[in-house]
DSSP file (Angstrom, degrees, kcal/mol; ACC not computed):
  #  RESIDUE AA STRUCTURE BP1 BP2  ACC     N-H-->O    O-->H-N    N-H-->O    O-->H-N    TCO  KAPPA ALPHA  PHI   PSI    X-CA   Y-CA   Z-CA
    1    1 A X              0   0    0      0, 0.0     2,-0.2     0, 0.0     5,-0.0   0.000 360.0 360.0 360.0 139.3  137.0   88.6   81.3
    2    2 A X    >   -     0   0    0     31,-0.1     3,-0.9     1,-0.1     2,-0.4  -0.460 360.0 -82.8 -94.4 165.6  138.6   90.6   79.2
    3    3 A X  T 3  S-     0   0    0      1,-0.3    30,-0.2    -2,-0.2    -1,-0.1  -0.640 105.3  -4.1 -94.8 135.1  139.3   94.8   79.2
    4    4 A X  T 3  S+     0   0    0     28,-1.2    -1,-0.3    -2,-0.4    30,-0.2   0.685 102.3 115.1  67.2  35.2  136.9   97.0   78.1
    5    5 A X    <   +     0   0    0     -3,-0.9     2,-0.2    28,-0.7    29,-0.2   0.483  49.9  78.5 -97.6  -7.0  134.5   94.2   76.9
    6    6 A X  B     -a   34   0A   0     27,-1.6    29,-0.9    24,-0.2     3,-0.1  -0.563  52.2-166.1-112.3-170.3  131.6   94.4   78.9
    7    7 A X  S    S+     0   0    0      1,-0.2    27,-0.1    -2,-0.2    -1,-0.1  -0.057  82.1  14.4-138.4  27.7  128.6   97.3   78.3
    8    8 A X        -     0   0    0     30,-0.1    -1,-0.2    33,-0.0     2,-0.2   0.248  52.7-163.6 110.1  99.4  127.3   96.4   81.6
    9    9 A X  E     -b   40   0B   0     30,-1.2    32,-2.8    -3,-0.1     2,-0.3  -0.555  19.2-177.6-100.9 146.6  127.7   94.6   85.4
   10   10 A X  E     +b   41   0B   0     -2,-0.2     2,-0.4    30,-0.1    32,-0.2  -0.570  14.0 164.0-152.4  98.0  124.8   94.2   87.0
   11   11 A X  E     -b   42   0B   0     30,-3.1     2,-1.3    -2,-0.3    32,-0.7  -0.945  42.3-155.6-128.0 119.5  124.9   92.8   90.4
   12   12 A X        +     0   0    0     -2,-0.4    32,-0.1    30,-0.3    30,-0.1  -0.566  30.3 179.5 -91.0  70.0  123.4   91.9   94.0
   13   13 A X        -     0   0    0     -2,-1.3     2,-0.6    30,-0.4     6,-0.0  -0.433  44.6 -88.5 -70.1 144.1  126.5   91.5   96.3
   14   14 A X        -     0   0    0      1,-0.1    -1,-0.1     5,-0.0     5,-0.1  -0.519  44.4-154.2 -66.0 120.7  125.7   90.7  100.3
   15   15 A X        +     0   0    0     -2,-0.6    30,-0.2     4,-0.1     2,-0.1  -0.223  44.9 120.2 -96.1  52.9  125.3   94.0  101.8
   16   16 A X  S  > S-     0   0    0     28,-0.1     4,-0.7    32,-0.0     3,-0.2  -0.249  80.9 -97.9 -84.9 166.5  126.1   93.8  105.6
   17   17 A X  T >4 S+     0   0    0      1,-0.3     3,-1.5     2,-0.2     4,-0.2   0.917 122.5  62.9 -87.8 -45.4  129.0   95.9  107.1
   18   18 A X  T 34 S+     0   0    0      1,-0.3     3,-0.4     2,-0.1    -1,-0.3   0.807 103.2  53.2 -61.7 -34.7  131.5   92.6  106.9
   19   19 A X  T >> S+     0   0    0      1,-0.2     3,-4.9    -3,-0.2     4,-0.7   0.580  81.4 101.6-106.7 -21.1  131.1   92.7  102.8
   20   20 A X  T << S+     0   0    0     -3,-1.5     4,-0.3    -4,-0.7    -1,-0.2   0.592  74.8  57.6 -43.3 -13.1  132.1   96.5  102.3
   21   21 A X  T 3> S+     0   0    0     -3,-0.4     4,-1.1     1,-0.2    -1,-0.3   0.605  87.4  68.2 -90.0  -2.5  135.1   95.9  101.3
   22   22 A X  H <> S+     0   0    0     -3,-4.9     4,-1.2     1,-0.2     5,-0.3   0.583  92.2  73.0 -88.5  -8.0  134.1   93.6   98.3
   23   23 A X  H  X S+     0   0    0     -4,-0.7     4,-1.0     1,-0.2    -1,-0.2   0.981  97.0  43.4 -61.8 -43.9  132.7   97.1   96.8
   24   24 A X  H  > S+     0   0    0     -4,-0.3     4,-1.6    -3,-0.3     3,-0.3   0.947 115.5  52.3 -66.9 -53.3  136.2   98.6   96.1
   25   25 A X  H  X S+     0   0    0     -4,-1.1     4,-0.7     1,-0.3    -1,-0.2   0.765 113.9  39.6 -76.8 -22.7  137.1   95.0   94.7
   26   26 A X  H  X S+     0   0    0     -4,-1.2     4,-1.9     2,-0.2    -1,-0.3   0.788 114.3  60.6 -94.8 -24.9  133.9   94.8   92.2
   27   27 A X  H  X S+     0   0    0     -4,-1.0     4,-1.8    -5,-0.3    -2,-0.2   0.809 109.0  40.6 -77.4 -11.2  134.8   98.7   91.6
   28   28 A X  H  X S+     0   0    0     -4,-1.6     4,-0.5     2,-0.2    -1,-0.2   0.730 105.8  59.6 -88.6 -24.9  138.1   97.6   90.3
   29   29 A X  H  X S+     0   0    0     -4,-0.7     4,-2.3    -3,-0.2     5,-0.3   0.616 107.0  54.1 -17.8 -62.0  136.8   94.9   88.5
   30   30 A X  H >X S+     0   0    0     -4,-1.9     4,-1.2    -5,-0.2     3,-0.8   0.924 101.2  60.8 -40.0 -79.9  134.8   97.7   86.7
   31   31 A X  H 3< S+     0   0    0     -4,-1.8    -1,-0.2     1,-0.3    -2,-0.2   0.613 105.7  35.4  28.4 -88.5  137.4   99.3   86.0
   32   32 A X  H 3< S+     0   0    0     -4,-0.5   -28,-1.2     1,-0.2    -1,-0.3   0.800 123.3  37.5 -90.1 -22.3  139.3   97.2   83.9
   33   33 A X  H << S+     0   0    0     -4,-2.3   -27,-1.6    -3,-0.8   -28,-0.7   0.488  87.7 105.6-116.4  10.5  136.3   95.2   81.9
   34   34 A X  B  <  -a    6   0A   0     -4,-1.2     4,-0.2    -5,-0.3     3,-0.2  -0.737  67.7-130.4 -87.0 105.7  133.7   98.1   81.3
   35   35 A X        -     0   0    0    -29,-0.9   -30,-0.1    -2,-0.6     3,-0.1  -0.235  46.0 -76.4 -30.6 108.6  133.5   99.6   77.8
   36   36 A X  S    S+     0   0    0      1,-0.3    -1,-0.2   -32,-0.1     3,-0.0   0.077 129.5  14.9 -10.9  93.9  133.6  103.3   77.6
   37   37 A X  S    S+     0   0    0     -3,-0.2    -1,-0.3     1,-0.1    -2,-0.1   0.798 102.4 134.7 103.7  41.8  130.4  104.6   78.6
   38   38 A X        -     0   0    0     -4,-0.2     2,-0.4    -3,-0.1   -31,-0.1  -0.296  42.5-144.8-114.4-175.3  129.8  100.9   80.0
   39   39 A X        -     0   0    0     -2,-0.1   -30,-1.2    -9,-0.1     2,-0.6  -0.903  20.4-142.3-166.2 157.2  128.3  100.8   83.5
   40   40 A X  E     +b    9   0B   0     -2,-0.4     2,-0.4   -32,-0.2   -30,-0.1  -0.962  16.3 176.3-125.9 138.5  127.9   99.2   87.0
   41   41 A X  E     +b   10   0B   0    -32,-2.8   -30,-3.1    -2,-0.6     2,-0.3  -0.956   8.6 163.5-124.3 146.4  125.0   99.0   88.8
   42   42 A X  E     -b   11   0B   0     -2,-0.4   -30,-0.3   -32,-0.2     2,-0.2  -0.977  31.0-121.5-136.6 149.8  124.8   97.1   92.3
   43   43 A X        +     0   0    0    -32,-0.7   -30,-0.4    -2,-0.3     2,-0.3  -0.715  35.0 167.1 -88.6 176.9  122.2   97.1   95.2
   44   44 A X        -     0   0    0     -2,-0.2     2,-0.3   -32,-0.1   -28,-0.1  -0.871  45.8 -98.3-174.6 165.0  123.0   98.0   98.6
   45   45 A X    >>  -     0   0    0     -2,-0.3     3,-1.1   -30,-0.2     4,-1.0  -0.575  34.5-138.2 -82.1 130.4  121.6   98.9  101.8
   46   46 A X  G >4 S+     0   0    0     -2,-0.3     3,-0.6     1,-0.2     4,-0.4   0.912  97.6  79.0 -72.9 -27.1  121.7  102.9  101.9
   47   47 A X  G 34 S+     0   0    0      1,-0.2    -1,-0.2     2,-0.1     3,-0.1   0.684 103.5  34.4 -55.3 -16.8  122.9  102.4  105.5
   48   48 A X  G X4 S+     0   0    0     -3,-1.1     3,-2.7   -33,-0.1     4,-0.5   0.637  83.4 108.2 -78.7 -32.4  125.9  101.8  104.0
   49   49 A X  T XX S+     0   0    0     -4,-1.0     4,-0.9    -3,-0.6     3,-0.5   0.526  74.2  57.2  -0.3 -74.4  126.0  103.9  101.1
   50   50 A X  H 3> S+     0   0    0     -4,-0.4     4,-0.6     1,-0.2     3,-0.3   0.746 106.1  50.0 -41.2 -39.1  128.7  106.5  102.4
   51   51 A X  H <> S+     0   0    0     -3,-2.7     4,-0.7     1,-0.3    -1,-0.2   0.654 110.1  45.7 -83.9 -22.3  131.2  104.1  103.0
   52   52 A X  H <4 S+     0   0    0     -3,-0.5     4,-0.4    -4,-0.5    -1,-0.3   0.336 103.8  67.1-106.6  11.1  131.1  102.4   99.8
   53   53 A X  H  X S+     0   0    0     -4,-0.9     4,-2.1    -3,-0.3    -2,-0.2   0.601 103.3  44.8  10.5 -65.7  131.1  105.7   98.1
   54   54 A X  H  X S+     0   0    0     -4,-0.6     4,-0.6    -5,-0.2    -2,-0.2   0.946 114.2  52.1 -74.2 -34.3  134.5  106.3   99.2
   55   55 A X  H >< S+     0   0    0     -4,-0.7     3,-0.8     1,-0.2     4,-0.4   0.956 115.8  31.4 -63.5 -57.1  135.4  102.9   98.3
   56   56 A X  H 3> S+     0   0    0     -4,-0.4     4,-2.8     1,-0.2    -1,-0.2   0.579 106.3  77.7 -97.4  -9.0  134.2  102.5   94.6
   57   57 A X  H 3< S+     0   0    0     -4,-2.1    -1,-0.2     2,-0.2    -2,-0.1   0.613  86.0  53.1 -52.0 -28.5  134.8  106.4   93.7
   58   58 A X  T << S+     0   0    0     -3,-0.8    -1,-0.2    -4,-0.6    -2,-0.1   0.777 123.9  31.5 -89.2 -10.9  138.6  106.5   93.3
   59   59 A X  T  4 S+     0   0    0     -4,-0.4    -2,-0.2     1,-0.1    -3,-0.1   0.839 126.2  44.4 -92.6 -53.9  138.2  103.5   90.7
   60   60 A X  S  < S-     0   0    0     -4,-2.8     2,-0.3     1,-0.1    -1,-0.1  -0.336  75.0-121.4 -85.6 156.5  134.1  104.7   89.2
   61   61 A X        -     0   0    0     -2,-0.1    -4,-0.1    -3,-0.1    -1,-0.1  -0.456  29.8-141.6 -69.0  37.8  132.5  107.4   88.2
   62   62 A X        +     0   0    0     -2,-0.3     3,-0.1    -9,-0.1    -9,-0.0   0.631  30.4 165.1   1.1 136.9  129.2  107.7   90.7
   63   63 A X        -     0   0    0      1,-0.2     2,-0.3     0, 0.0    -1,-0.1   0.657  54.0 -26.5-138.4 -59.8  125.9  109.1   88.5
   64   64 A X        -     0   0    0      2,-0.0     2,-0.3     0, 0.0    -1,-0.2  -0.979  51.8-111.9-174.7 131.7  123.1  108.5   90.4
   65   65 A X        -     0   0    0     -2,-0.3     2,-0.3    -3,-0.1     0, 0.0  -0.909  29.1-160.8 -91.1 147.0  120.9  106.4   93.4
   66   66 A X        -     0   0    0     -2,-0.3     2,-0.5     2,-0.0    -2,-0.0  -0.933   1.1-141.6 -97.5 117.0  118.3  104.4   92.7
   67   67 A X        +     0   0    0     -2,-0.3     2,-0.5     2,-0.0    -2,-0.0  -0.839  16.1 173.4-139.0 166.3  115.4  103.0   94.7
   68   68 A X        -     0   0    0     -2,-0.5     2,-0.7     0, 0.0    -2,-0.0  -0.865  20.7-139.7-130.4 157.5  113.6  100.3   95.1
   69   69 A X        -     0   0    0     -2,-0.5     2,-0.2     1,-0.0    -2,-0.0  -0.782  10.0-154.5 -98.1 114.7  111.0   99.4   97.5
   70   70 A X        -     0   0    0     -2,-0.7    -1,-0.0     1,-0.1     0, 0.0  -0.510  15.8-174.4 -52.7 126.4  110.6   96.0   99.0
   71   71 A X  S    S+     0   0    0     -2,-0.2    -1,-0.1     1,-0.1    -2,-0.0   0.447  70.4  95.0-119.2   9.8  107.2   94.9  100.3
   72   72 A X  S    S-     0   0    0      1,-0.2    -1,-0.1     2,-0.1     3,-0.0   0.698  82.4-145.3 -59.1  -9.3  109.1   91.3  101.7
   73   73 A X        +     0   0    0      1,-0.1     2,-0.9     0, 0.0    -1,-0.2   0.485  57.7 126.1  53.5 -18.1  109.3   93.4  105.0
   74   74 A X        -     0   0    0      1,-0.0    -1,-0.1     0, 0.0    -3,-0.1  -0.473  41.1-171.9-102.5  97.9  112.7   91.6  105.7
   75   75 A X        -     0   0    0     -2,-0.9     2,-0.1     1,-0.1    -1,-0.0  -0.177  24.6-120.5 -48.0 127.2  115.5   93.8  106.3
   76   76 A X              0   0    0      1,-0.1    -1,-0.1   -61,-0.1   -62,-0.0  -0.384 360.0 360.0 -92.0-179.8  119.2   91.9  106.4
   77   77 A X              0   0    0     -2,-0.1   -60,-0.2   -61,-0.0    -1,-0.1   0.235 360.0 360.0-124.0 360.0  121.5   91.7  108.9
């Protein structure tokens, strides 16, 4: 992938406590191949939310949460 080529990542990474670190690594990944005004959206667990905050803020610009409601009943681990 090339810089500053995409207009939009749009992605469902495992969100469990062991994967937090892969946030900073997809926020750097932003970074470098998102188009000016381009954007990344990911889900995540909110239980996590703060910590991958801190993570993906010194590379992104944070705008907004979103949510969406599940009716699967099954919560991951």
């Amino acid at each position: 992938m090339t810089d500053d080529s995409v207009d939009l990542i749009f992605t469902d990474p495992i969100y469990d406590e062991e994967h937090i670190p892969d946030y900073e690594d997809l926020a750097i990944l932003g970074k470098r191949v998102l188009k000016e005004g381009g954007s990344l959206v990911c889900y995540l667990g909110s239980m996590y939310l703060p910590e991958v905050l801190s993570l993906m803020t010194p590379h992104l610009t944070f705008w907004w949460t979103v949510c969406i409601r599940s009716n699967t009943g099954a919560v991951p681990k």
